[in-house]
N, C-alpha and C positions, 0 to 999 in steps of 0.2 A: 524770782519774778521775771528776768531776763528770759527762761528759758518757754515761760509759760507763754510770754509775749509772742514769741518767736512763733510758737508750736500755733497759735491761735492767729496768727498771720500765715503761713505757712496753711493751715486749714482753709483759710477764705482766699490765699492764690488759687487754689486745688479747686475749690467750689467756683470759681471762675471761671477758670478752665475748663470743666464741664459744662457748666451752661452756656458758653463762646463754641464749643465741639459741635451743639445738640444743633441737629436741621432746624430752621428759624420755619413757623406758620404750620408746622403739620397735625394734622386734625382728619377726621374721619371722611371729609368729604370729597365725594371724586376730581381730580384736576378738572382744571377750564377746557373745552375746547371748544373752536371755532366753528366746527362742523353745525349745519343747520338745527333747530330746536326739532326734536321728535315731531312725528306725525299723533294728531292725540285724536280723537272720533267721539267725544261731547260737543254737544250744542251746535250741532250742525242739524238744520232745517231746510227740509224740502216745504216750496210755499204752492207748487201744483205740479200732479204727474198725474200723464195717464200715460197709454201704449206706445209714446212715440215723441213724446216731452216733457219735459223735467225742467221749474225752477229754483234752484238754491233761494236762500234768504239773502237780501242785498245788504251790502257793508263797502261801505266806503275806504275804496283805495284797494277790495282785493280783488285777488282773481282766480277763476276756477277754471277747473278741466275734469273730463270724464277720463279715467282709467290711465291709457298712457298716452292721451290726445297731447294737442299743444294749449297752452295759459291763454285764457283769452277774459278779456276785462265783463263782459255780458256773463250774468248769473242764470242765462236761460239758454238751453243744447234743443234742439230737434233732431229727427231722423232717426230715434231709438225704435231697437224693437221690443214686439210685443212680447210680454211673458222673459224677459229676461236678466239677468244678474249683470247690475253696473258698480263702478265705486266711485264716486265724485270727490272732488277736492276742494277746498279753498284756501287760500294761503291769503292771510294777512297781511298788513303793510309790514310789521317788522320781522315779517319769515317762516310763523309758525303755520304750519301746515292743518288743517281739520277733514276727516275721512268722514265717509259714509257711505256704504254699499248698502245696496235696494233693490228691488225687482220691478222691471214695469211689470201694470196689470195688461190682462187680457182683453181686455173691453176697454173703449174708449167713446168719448163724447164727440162727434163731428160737425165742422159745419157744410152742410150740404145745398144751404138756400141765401149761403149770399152773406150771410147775419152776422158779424160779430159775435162770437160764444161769449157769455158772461153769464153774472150771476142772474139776468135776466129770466134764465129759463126756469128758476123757480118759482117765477110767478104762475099762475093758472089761469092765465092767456098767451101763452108762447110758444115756442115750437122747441123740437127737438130731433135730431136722426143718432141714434149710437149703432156702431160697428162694435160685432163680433166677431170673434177668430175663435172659431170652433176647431178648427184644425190641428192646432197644438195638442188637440186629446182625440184626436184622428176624426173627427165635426166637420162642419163644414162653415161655409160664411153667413153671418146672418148680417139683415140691416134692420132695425125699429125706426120707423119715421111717425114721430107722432106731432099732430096739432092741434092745441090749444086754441089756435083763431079763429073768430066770427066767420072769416073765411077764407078760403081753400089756400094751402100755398104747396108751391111747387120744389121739389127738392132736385138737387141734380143726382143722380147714380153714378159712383165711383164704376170707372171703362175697365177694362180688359178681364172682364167674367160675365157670364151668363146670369142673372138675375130671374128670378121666378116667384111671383107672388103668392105665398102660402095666405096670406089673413089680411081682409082690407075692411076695418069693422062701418063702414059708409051706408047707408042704408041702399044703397043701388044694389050693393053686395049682399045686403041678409036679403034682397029680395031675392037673389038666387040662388041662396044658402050657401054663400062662401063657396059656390063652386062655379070653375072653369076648367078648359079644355089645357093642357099642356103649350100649345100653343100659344092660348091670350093668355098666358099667364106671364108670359117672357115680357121683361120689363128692358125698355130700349135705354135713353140718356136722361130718362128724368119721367119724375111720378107726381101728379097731383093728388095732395090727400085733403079730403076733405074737410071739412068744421069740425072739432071734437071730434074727429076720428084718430086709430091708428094702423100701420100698417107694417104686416110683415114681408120680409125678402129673405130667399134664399139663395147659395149661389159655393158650388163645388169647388 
């Protein structure tokens, strides 16, 4: 009986001693570290872009940057170009980062007469002028000024190009069949278009 005693203590030192040896916590999952959480690219929402501004979706406390700009608290950048590849950020209050790369478009909506842009212009008494950039597929510049109003309003003409009126659908114009001389067609600082008319510009 002594000896069996011994041999069955002598067993459970032994089985102690192995599991006092074994690393304490180890398990399949990667160490901690302190390095910031990954960059992750869901649910990240742009809330309006066209050829030259872009804004993120608003979240309290974060802050965004385009590409490898600096952090700035405002979810809204200007001064992008048209037709081009961005990545935007936004990083959260506790660190984590959200991506998203987009292209602006080519075309864009402008204000040319003063107005605050809004969803206004869907109404069908409003006005509207959109820029085109034909250029990026070797085009040229267009402007649409179209009006909605009872009556006439005046747009201003974006400076440092020559403008030339291709189509002014105004009844003064079908009286002489959409046609003029090279010369009156050159459009100076500003076009008046008339009632439910619209008009087109070109410009090299």
């Amino acid at each position: 009986m002594k000896k069996k005693t011994i041999s069955r203590i002598f067993g459970i030192f032994v089985l102690v001693l192995i599991l006092v040896s074994c690393p304490h916590g180890t398990s399949s999952k990667p160490p901690v570290s302190n390095d910031k959480p990954p960059i992750k690219t869901e649910n990240v929402y742009i809330s309006a872009l066209n050829a030259n501004y872009v804004r993120f979706m608003a979240i309290d406390g974060a802050q965004y940057k385009l590409g490898n700009g600096k952090w700035q608290n405002s979810p809204s950048f200007t001064g992008l170009e048209s037709n081009k590849e961005y990545t935007g950020t936004i990083k959260i209050s506790n660190g984590t980062e959200y991506s998203k790369t987009f292209n602006t478009p080519s075309t864009q909506a402008i204000d040319l007469n003063g107005e605050e842009p809004g969803f206004g212009w869907a109404k069908g008494d409003w006005d509207l002028g959109a820029f085109y950039d034909g250029t990026l597929n070797g085009g040229s510049y267009y402007l649409i000024l179209s009006n909605m109003w009872e009556a006439e309003v005046t747009f201003t003409i974006p400076s440092g190009k020559t403008w030339k009126r291709l189509v002014d659908t105004a009844h003064w114009a079908e009286e002489n069949n959409n046609f003029w001389t090279s010369d009156h067609a050159t459009i100076s600082s500003s076009y008046g278009v008339k009632p439910w008319s619209m008009v087109v510009l070109k410009a090299n």
